[in-house]
KETOR-16863 format. One line per field, with one value per atom (N, C-alpha, C): residue number from 1; residue in three letters; chain; atom name; x, y, z. Coordinates in steps of 0.001 Angstrom, whole numbers, plus 500000, padded with zeros to 6 digits. Layout:
<nodes>
n	[NUM ...]
res	[ALA ...]
chain	[A ...]
atom	[CA ...]
px	[X ...]
py	[Y ...]
pz	[Z ...]
</nodes>
This chain:
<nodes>
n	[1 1 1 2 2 2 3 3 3 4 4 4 5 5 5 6 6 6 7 7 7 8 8 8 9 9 9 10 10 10 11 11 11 12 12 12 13 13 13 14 14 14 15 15 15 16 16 16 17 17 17 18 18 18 19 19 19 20 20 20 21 21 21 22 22 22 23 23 23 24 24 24 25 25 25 26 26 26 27 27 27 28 28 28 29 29 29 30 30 30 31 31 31 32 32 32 33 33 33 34 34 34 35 35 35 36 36 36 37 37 37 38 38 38 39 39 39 40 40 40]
res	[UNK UNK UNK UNK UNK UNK UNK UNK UNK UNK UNK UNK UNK UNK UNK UNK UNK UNK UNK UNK UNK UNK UNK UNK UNK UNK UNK UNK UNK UNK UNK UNK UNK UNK UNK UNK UNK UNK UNK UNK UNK UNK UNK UNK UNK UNK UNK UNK UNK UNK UNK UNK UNK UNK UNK UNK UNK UNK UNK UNK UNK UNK UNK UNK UNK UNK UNK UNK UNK UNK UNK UNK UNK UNK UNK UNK UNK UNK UNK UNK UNK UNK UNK UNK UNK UNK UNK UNK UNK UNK UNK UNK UNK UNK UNK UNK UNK UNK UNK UNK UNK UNK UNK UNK UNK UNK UNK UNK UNK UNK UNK UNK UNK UNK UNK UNK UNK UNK UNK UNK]
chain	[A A A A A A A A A A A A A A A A A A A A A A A A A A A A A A A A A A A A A A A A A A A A A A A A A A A A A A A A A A A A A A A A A A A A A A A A A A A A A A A A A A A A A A A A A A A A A A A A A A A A A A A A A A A A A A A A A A A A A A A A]
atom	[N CA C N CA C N CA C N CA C N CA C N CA C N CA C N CA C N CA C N CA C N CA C N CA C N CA C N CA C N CA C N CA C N CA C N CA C N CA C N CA C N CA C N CA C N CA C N CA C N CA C N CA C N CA C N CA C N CA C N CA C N CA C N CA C N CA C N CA C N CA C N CA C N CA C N CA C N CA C N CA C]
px	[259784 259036 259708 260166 260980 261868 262534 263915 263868 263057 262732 262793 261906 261404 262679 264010 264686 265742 265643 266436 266278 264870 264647 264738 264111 264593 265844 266917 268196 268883 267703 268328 268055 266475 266057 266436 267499 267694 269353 269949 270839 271059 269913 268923 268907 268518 268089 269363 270690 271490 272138 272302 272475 272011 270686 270053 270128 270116 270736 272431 273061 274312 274586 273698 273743 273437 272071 271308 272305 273198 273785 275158 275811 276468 276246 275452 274517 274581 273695 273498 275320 275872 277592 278112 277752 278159 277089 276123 275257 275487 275947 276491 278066 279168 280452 280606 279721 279992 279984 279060 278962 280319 280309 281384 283323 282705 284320 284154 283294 283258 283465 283364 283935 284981 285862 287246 288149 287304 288379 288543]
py	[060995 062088 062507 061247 061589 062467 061972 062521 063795 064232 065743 066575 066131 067010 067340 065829 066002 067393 067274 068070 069266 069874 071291 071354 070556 070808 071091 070694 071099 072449 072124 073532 075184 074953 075528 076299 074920 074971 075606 075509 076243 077977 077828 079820 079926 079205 079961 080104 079555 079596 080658 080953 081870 083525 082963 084497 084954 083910 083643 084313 084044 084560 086018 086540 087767 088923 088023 088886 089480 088123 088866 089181 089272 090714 091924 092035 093020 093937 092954 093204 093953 092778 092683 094604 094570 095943 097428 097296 098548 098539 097510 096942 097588 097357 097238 098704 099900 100872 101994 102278 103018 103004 101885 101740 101785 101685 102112 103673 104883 105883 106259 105867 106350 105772 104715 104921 105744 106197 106689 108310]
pz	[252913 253551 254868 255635 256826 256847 255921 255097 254882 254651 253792 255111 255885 257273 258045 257992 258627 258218 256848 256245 256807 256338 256636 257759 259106 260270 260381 259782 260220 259946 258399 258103 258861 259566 260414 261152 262016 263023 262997 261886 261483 260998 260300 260565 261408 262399 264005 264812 264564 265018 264751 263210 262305 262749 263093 263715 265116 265627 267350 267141 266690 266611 265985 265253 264846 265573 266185 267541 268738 269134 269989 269754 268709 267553 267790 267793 267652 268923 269961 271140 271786 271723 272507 271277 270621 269867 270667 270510 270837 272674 273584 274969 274822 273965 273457 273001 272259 271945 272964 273697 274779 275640 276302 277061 276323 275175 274266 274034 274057 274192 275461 276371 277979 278283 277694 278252 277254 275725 274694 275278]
</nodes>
């Protein structure tokens, strides 16, 4: 049962990393586009 919990916790916590890293993709692009239209 431990076992199990630990699992999905990891896996979790690997989505959240997953989505944590996309988020600021994201962010660093819609931040990253503006400012690449004013030096082009």
């Amino acid at each position: 049962m431990f076992n199990l919990l630990a699992i999905y916790l990891f896996f979790l916590s690997k989505h959240w990393l997953k989505v944590l890293h996309l988020h600021t993709d994201i962010t660093s692009q819609y931040i990253g586009l503006p400012v690449a239209k004013q030096t082009t």
